[in-house]
N, C-alpha and C positions, 0 to 999 in steps of 0.2 A: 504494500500500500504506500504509494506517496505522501510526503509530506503536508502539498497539498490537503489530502482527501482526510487526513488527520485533524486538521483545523477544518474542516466543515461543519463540525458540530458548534461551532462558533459564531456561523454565519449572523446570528441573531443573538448574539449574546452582547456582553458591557463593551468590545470593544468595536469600535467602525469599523473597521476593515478598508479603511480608503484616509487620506491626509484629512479629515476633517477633525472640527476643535470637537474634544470630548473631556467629561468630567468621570473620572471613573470612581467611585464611591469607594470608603474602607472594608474591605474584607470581601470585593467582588470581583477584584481582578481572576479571570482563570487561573486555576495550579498544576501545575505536572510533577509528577514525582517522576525523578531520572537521576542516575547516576548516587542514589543513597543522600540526594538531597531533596528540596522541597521548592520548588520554582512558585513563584508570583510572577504573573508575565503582567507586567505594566503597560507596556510600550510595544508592538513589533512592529517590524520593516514595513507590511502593510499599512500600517496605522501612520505612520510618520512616511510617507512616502520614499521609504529606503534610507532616511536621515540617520536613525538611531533606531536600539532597540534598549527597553528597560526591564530587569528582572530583577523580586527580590527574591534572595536565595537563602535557605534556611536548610540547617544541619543539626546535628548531635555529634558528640565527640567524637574524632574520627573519621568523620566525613571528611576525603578530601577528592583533590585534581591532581594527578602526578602530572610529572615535568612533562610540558607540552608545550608547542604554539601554534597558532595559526595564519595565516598567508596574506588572510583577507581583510582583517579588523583588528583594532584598536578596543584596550577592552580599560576600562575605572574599579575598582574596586572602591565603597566606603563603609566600612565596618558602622554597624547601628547598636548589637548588644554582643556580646561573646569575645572570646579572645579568641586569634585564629595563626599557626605561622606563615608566611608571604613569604615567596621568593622571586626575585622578580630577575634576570639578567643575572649579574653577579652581586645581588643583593640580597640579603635571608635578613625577616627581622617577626619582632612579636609585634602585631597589631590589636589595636585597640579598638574600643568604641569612638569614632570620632575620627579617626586614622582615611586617609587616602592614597590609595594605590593608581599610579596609571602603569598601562603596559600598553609598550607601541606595537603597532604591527609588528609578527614575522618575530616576537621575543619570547625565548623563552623564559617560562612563569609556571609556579607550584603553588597551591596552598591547600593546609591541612588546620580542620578543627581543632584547638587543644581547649576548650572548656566544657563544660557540660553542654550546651547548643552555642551558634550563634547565628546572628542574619546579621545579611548584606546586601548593600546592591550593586548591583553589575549593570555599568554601562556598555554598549558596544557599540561602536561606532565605523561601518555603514549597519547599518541593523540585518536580518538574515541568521543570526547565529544562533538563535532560540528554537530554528527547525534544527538543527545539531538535538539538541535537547529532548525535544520531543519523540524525533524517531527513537531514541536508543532507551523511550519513559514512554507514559502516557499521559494523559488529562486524569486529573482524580478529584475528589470533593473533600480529601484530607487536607484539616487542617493545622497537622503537624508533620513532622518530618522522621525520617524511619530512626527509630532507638536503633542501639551497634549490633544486637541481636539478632535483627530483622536486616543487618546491611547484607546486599548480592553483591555479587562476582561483577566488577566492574564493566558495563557492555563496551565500555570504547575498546577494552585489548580485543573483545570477539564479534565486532563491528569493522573489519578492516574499509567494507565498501562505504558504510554511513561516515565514515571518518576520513575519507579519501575525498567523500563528495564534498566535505566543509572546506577543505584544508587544514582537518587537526592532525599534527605530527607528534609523535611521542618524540620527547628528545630524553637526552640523558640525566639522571635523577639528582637533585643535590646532594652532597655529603659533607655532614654538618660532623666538625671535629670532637671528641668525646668531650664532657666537659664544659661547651661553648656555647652558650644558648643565643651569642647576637645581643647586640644592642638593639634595646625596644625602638618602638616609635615615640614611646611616649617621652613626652619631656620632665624633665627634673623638676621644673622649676611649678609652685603651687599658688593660682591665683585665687584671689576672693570668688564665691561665688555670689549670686545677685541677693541673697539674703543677707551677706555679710561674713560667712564663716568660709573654713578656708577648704578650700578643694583643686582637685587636679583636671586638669582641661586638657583632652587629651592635643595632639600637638604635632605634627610629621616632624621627626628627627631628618636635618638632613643631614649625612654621610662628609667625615670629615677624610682627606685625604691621611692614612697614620702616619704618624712621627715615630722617631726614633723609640720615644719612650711609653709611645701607645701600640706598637706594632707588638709586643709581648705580654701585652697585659692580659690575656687570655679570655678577652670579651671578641676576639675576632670568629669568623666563621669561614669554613673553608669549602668555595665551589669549585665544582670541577665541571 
């Protein structure tokens, strides 16, 4: 069955299906359960005239993407609740709620759950990459996402043709030095919050070239 003829049952549901303005209400976006995660499709290529597409994506610990990229889009990552690790290029770090990821076209990128759940959302940019999702998932009325008990056998390794059609390529896996968990995203530094009392806002770390006396401090991470 084409991808297509998968979204048919949509035809009449929250989303237009053609560039026009729409308001999509909370908790009525369609979901797919695919790949041991919990899609929220916000946004498709349909809907935005091939602009963008929007997913939130929601997991249990566990859940993740092994090292992959693909050919044809630009993807955002923004962490909303959970902690999750991000690898982006030759960058491995802990994100947060609050944290933003971009990943360019054609780069490789990993990320794996490490809390109890999290969501996110995932931008992609030209939009398209949500039928990825769906052939190797389906549409479902859950609205949660699979505990680690209930996780399957990843379809993308036993998909070679739906993963050929995307442009997703498996690339080679990160390997994180024993010991090293990476410098966070989040930042050191703790501002008021709007009541008055003091809290942490999270904050994208960015990546300082090491020095001499940081290059052994054993907060580095090693990709290959």
């Amino acid at each position: 069955m084409s991808t297509p003829d998968l979204w048919d049952g949509l035809r009449n549901g929250p989303l237009p299906g053609d560039d026009s303005a729409y308001v999509l209400p909370a908790g009525e976006a369609p979901r797919i359960d695919s790949l041991n995660l919990l899609f929220s499709v916000l946004a498709r290529k349909r809907d935005t005239a091939g602009a963008f597409s929007l997913l939130e994506m929601a997991g249990a610990r566990g859940a993740m993407a092994p090292a992959h990229s693909h050919g044809d889009e630009a993807e955002a990552f923004y962490l909303l609740e959970g902690r999750m690790d991000v690898h982006v290029a030759e960058l491995s770090r802990s994100a947060a709620p609050g944290d933003f990821v971009y990943i360019p076209k054609a780069t490789r990128h990993a990320f794996e759950i490490t809390s109890a759940s999290a969501k996110f959302l995932c931008l992609i940019v030209p939009g398209g990459f949500e039928d990825y999702f769906l052939e190797l998932g389906a549409l479902t009325d859950d609205t949660f996402p699979r505990e680690p008990h209930e996780f399957a056998i990843a379809a993308a390794d036993l998909r070679a043709d739906v993963a050929a059609r995307h442009s997703w390529r498996r690339e080679p896996d990160y390997v994180r030095r024993a010991g090293s968990p990476g410098r966070p995203f989040r930042s050191p530094e703790s501002p008021r919050t709007p009541d008055g009392s003091a809290g942490r806002r999270p904050t994208l770390h960015v990546p300082q070239e090491p020095t001499e006396e940081t290059a052994h401090d054993g907060r580095g991470i090693d990709v290959e």
